[in-house]
N, C-alpha and C positions, 0 to 999 in steps of 0.2 A: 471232671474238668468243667469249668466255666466258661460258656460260649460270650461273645462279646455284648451278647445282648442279656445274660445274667443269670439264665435258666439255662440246666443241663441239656448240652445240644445230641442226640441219638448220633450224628456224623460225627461227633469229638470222637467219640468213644471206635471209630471204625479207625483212626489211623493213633496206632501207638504210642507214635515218638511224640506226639502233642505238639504238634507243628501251628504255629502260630495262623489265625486267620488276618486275611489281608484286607481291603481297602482298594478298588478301586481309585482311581487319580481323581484330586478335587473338582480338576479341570473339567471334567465329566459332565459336571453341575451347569458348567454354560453351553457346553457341544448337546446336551440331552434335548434341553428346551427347545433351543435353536430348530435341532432337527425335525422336531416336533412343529414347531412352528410352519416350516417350510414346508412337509407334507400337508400341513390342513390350510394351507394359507389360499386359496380357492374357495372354498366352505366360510371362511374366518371372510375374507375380502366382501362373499356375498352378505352375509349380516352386518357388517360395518356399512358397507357403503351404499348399498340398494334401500332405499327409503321406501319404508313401510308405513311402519307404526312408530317413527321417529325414536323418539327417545330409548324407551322401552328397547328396541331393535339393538340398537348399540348398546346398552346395558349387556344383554344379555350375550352379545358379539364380544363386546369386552370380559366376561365371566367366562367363556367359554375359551376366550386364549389364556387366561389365567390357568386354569385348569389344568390346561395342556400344557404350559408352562410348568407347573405342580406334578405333574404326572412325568415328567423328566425329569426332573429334579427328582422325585422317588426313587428312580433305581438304584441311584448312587448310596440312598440312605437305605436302603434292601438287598445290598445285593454283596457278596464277599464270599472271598476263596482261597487255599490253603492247596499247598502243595507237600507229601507228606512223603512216608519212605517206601508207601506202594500206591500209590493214588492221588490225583487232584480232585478236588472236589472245589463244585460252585453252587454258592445258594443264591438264590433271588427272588423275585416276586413280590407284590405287595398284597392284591387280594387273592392271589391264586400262588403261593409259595412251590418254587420247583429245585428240586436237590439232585443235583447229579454229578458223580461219582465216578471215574476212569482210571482205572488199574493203569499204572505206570508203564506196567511192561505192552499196553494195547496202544500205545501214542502213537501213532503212525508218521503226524508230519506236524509244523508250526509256519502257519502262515499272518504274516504280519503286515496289515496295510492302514493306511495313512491319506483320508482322503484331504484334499486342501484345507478344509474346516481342522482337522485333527493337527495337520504340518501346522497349519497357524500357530496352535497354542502346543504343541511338542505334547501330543500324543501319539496313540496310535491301539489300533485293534488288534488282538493276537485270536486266533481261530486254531485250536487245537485238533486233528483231526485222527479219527481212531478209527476207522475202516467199515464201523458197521452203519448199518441203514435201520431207521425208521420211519416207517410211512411214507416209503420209496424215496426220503432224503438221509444224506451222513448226518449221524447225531455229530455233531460238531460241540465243542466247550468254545464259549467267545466270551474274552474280556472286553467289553468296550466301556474304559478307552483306559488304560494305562499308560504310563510315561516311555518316553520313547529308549531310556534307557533301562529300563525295568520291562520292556518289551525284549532287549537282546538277551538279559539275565535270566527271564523265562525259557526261551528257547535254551539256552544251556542246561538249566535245572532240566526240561523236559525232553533233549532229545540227546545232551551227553553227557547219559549217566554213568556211561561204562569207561570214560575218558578223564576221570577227577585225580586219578591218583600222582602225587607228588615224582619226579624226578627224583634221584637216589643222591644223597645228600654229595659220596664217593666219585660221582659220573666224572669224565674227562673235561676238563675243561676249557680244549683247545676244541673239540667239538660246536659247530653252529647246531644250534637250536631246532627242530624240527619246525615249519611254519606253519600259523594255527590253520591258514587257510591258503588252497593253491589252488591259483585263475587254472579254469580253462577254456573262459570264452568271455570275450568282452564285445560292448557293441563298438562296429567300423560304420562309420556314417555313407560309404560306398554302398552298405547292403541297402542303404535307402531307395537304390535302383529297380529292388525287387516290389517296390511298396504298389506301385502303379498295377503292377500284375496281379494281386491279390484281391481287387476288386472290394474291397470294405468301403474306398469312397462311394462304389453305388449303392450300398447300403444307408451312409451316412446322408446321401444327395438325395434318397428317398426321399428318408427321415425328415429333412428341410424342404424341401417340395411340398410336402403334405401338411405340415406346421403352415407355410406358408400360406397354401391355400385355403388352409382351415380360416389363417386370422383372416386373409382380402376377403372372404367369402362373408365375416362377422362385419367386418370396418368397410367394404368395399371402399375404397380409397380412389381418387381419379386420378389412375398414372399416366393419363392421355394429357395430363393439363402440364407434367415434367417435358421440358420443352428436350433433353436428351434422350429421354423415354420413345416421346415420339417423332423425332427423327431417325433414332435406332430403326424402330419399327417400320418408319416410309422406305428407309435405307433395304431393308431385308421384302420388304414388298414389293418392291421395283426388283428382284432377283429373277429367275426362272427357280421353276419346283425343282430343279435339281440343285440349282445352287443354295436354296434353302436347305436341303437336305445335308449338305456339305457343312453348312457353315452350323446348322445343330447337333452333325455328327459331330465337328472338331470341338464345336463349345462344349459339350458332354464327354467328349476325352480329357479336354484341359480340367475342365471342373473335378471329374473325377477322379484325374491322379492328383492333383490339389489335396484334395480330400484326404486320397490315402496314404500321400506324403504325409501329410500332418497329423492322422492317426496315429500311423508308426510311428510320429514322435512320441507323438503322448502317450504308446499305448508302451512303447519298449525305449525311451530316452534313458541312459545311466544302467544298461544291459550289462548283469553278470554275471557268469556261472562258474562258481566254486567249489571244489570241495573241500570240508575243515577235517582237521587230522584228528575229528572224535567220530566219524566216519558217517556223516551229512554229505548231503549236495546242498549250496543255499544258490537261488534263481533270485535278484534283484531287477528290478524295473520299474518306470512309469516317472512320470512327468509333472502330472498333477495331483494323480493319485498314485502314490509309490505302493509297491508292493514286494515285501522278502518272503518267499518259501524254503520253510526247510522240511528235507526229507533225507531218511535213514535210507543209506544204501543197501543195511541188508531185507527191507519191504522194496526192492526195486526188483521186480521181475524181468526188464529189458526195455527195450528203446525201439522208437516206429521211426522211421524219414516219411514223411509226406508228401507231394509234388506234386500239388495243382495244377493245372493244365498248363494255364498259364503260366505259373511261376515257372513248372519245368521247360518249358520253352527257350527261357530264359536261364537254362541249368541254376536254378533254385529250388531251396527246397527249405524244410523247418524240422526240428528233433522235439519229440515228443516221448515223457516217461511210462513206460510201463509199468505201476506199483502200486501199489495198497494205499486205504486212508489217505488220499491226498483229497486237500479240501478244495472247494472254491470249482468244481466242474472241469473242465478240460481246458483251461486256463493256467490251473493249479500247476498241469503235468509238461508246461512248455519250457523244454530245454535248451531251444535257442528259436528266434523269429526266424521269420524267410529273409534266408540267408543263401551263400552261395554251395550247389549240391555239394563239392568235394568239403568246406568247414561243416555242414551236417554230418556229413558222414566219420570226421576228425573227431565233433564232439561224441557223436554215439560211440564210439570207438574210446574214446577216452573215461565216459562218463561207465562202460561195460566192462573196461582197465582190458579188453580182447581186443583187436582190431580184425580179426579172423571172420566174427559172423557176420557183417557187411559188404565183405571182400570177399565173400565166398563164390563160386560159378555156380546158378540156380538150375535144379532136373529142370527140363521142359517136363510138360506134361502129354505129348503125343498127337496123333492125327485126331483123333476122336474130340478133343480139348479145341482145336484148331477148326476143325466145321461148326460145332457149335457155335463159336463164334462170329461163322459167318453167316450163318443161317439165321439166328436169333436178330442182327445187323442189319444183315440185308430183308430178312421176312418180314421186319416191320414196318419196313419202308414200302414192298409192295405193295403190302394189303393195304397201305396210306396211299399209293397211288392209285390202283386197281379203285379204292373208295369215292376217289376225287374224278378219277374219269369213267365210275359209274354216273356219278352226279352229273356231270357234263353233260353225256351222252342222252339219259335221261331224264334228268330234274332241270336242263337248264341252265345249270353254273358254268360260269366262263371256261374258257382252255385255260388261261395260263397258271392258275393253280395245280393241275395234274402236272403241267410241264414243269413248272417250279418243282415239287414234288419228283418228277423224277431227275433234276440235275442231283438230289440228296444221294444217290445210290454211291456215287463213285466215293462221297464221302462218308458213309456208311461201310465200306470195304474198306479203306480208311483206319476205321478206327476199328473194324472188326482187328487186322491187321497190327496195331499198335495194343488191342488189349491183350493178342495171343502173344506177341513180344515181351510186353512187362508181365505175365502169368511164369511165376516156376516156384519152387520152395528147396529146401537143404536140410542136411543135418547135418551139425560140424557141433566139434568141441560137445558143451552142454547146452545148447541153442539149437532152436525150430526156428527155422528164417522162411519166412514166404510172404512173396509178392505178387498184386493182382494191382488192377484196376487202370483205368486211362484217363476220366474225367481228372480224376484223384488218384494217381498211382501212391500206393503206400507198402512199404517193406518195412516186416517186425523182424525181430531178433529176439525171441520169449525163451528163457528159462527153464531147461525140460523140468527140472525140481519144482517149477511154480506151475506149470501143468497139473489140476487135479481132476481133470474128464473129458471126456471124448466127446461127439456129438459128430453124426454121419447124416445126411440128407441125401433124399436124390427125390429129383422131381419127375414126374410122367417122360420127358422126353428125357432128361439123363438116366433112365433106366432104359430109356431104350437103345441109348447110347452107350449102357455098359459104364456111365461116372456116376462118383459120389462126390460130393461136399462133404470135406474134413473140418471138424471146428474142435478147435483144441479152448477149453474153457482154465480161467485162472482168476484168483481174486486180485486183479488186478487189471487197469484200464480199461478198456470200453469190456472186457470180462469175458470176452471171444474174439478170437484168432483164426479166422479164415485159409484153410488153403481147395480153393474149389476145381469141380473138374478133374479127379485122377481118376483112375480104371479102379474098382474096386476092389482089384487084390493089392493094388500099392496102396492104397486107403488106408488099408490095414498095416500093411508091413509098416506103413511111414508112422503108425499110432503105436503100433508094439514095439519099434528099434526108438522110440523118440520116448517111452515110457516103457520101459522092459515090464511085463506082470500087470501093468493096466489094465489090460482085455483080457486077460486067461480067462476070467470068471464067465465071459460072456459069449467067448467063440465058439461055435459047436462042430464039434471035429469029427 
């Protein structure tokens, strides 16, 4: 077989049916450079415009964006891929040629995003994800940038392959149709209420803080001469030190739900979660930068609720997938934003097609589980006081540190108190349910079949306590499952009745 470039290709000869090689989209040819441009355009600005060696300088400032120019433009003319009857393959490269190759039946997920540059001109990137790691990242397959309809016709060719075959020509024909795709979660602009609790605007307000300070610090500018500027500022200097403290606490709350209002827009605007009747989940979202994920439900190992402190305050919470090969980091596996606890718990339930291992009543874990956590709570706080009113007593440091310092205990009992509450775990149906934590309370629902080992700790003081730490491992999401704190004969029982024959090999009887 003749590869498109005229010489027998060693990849022809690995797929059969002689499946045509493809072509990236033309449009590619202007998205490439561009990008190209915009990362060096720092480097590029310095030799154009810093006057050295005049002419000379810009010669070589203008050869240099050419280049890079050239060098985007190459991929397009390098690079081409074929989807065949057991594998995709992509080739590319120009001085360093790379081929690679993914058995069909390893596709894990197809994630398709679209950043503004792409939406412009109606492309978009498709990222094929197949579950394994190299070099402690997923090899991923990435077309960048295909047409934005030749990106949905990938995802079909690649993930419903078992779903092509024709209706029977005899079928009833007062019968409706099965529908390709059925909602079951869209975004409500109500959940926007939750956006404030999730704290991303102080993320974001960093972020602009420090740009900020970086440029005044370069341009130092005289905002003393803006006659608003400094009347503001007389305005806030005639205050008392308490009412300045007031009025920067509230400017730092508004700014930052600002912030994280507008995030959620742009990070989840046009929110969808479907399943298609070839037996996907696709996860649509974004605002500027769109993004579709689709993922095979039978690589889905189960579903997590999350409930930041915050957010659960506010009974919110976010559904997150537990499954193989999903691309893009834990981004990938977001099954609905913070939203309200009970539609978290609707979508997991629906996305599991169980509403049982959510709903379940969780064991406690016992007294022993219950001092731990007050002692760990409360014992850190001591020896932070006991620290602070050595210092005093001896080094000289003020009182009101130790004292400050000890109003923390009552809220250290607190949250000892709120972690022993969310700690318990189940076993129900074909599901390991267990939930811990308080900063972050999180409850899984995993898959006893996608369980492939066990993992038991105990630390100095949990042995002396009689607990261990269960971690149930799976090829799937963060790839450990937590349930900490049981007596160590339920450790066990809860690893043999949750995986029958698991541990026989290793218990000694």
């Amino acid at each position: 077989m003749t590869s498109p470039y005229g010489t027998e290709s060693a990849a022809a000869a690995a797929v059969p049916d002689g499946a045509p090689w493809r072509r990236l989209d033309r449009r590619m040819l202007a998205i490439r450079p561009l990008q190209a441009l915009f990362r060096a355009a720092v480097p590029l600005a310095v030799l154009l415009l810093v006057q050295r060696d005049g002419a000379i300088q810009q010669v070589v400032g203008l050869v240099a964006a050419l280049l890079v120019v050239l060098a985007g433009m190459a991929h397009w003319f390098t690079t081409r891929y074929r989807i065949g009857a057991t594998q995709v393959e992509l080739v590319t490269g120009l001085l360093r040629r790379r081929r690679l190759a993914v058995p069909l039946d390893r596709v894990r997920s197809v994630d398709v995003t679209a950043s503004p540059l792409h939406r412009l001109l109606g492309v978009a990137v498709v990222k094929v994800g197949t579950g394994s790691q190299a070099a402690g990242e997923h090899d991923e397959l990435t077309l960048d940038a295909v047409s934005a309809a030749e990106a949905t016709q990938l995802r079909g060719e690649l993930l419903h392959r078992g779903a092509r075959a024709e209706p029977a020509t005899d079928a009833p024909r007062d019968l409706a149709p099965t529908p390709a795709e059925t909602p079951i979660a869209r975004l409500d602009l109500r959940w926007l209420r939750f956006a404030p609790f999730t704290l991303s605007g102080l993320v974001t307000a960093g972020a602009i803080v420090g740009f900020v300070a970086n440029f005044a610090n370069e341009v130092r500018p005289d905002l003393g001469g803006l006659g608003a500027v400094r009347g503001a500022a007389d305005q806030v200097a005639g205050l008392p030190l308490a009412g300045v403290a007031v009025v920067v606490a509230v400017g730092l709350v508004v700014v930052v739900s600002l912030l994280s209002v507008g995030g959620y827009l742009v990070g989840f605007w046009n929110f969808s979660l479907t399943r298609h009747a070839g037996g996907t989940l696709h996860v649509q979202r974004g605002l500027l930068t769109t993004r579709a994920v689709s993922l095979e439900e039978r690589r889905l190992r189960g579903v997590e609720v999350s409930e930041p402190l915050l957010v659960r305050a506010v009974h919110g919470a976010r559904t997150v997938a537990i499954a193989t090969g999903l691309s893009g980091g834990a981004g990938g596996a977001l099954l609905l934003p913070p939203a309200p606890l009970a539609e978290a718990r609707r979508v997991a339930a629906a996305v599991l097609r169980d509403p049982e291992p959510l709903a379940t009543p969780l064991h406690r874990h016992g007294p022993a589980a219950r001092r731990r956590r007050y002692t760990r709570a409360l014992g850190v706080v001591t020896v932070g006081v006991a620290a602070l009113y050595g210092a005093h007593r001896w080094a000289g440091l003020p009182r009101w540190p130790w004292i400050v310092a000890l109003l923390l205990l009552p809220v250290a009992a607190l949250l000892a108190a709120d972690r022993y509450r969310n700690l318990g775990h189940a076993l129900t149906g074909g599901y390991l349910v267990g939930r811990s934590g308080s900063v972050t309370r999180d409850t899984f629902a995993l898959r006893r079949d996608g369980i492939i080992g066990w993992r038991f700790d105990q630390s100095l003081f949990q042995r002396r306590a009689g607990l261990t730490t269960v971690t149930a491992t799976t090829a799937g999401g963060s790839s450990a499952y937590t349930v900490p704190d049981l007596a160590e004969a339920a450790a066990i029982r809860l690893a043999d009745e949750a995986v029958p024959g698991l541990l026989i090999p290793f218990l000694q009887r």
